[in-house]
N, C-alpha and C positions, 0 to 999 in steps of 0.2 A: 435344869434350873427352874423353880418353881415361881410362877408372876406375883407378883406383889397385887397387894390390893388395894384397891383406890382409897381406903380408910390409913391404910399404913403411908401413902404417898401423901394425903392430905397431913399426916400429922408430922412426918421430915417437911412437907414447906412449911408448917407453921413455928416449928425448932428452929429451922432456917430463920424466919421473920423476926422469931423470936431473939438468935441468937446476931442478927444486926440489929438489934434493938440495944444488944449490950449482955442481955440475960447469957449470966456463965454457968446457970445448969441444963441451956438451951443446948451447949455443947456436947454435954455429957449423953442428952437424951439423941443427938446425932452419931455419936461415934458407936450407942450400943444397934445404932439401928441400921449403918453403914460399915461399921469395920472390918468385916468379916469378909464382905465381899472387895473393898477395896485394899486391904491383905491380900488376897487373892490375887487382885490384876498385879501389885506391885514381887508378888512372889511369883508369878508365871515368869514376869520377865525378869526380873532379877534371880531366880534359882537359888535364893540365899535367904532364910529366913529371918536371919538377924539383918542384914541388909533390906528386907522389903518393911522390918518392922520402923528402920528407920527413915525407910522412906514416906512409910505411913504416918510417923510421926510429922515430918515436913506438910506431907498431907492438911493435917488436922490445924498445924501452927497458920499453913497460908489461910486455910477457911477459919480462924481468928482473925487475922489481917482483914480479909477482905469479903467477909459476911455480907457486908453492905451491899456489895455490888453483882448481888444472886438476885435475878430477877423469875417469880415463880410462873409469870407470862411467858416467858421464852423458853426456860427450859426444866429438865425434871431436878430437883435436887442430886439422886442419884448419878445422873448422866453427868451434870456438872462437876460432882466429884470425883466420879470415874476419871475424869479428864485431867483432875491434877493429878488423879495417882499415874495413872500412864505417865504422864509427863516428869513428875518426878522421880519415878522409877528410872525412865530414859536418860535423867537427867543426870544422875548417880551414875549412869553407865558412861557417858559423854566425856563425865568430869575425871572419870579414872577412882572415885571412891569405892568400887565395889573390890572385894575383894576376888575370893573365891568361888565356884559353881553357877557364874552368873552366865547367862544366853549371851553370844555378841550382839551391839548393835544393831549389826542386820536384822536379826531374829527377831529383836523385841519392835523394829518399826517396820517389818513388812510391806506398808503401805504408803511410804515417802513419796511425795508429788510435791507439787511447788504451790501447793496451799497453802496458807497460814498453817500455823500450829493452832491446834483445837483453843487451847486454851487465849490467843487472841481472840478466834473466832466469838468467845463466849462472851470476852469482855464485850465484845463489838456487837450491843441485841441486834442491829441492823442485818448486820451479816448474818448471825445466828442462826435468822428466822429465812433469811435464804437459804442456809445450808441445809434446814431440817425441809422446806417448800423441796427444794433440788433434791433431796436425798426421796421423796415423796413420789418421785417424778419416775421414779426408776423402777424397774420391774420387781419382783418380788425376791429373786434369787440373786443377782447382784446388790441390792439396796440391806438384805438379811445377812449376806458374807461380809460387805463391807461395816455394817453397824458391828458385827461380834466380833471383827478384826481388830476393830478401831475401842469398844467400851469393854470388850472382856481380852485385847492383848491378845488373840488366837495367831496363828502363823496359817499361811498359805497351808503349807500340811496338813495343820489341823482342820483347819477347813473343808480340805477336799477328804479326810479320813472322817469326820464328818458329816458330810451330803453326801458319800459316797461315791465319788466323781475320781478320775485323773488329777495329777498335780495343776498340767497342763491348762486342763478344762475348768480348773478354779482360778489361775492368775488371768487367764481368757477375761473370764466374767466381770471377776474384779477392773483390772484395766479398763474394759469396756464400760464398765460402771463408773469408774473414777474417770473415763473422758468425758462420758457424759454427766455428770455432776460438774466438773470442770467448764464446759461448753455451759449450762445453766448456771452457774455462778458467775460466769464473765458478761451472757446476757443481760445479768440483771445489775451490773454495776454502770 
């Protein structure tokens, strides 16, 4: 995965800005600059690519709806978006609209704890800013499993096939990671 550049990140918050301003070719210049990777998160977990195209779709209608309420202080446009396609991804799955080739629920939320869903969190800048502060807090290898679990949809497997580790010695981390995150986020309420 190759990092975005802080010129490319400046110009999706300004499309952002732009596009709860009203501006409808604010959209346009967001979707050539997001789509691709959030297709992506909704086709890992959905396995279906007419199914993740319409989750993407859902995607883009809620960031019409509720442009307004992206704040560029709190979080990356990116990440924010990641978060509806996860969730509408999962949401397609919940509701019984996918059809065929899709992952089970299990698969596509790996990471269920009794936290908000992301996508309150975001609404919520308060909270936000704790979970990214708490997420900060954690060592580099549980706090890097859980960010690619959670913005790019990877499974426990994937993970550990990834760092190279045990199945075992990746849900270890995680857990340990996601109590501590949990212990810092109840602290600070």
């Amino acid at each position: 995965m190759q990092p975005v550049s802080q010129e490319a990140r400046d110009r999706l918050k300004a499309a952002m800005s732009r596009l709860a301003s009203g501006d409808r070719a604010a959209l346009e210049d967001i979707y050539r600059a997001t789509s691709a990777k959030l297709l992506g998160i909704c086709y890992r977990i959905l396995g279906d690519e007419k199914e993740a195209e319409d989750a993407l779709q859902d995607v883009y209608l809620t960031l019409w709806r509720r442009a307004d309420r992206y704040d560029p202080d709190r979080a990356s446009p990116i990440a924010w978006l990641a978060t509806f396609a996860r969730n509408r991804a999962i949401d397609r799955l919940r509701t019984g609209k996918v059809r065929r080739g899709s992952v089970s629920e299990d698969e596509a939320a790996p990471l269920a704890d009794e936290t908000p869903l992301a996508e309150t969190m975001l609404i919520d800048a308060e909270r936000e800013a704790r979970v990214h502060g708490c997420l900060d807090t954690l060592d580099d290898t549980p706090r890097d499993a859980i960010r690619t679990a959670f913005f790019e949809g990877r499974t426990y497997a994937e993970l550990a096939d990834r760092m190279d580790v045990p199945l075992g010695t990746m849900k270890s981390w995680i857990r340990r990671g996601l109590a501590k995150l949990k212990a810092c986020m109840e602290a600070g309420e």
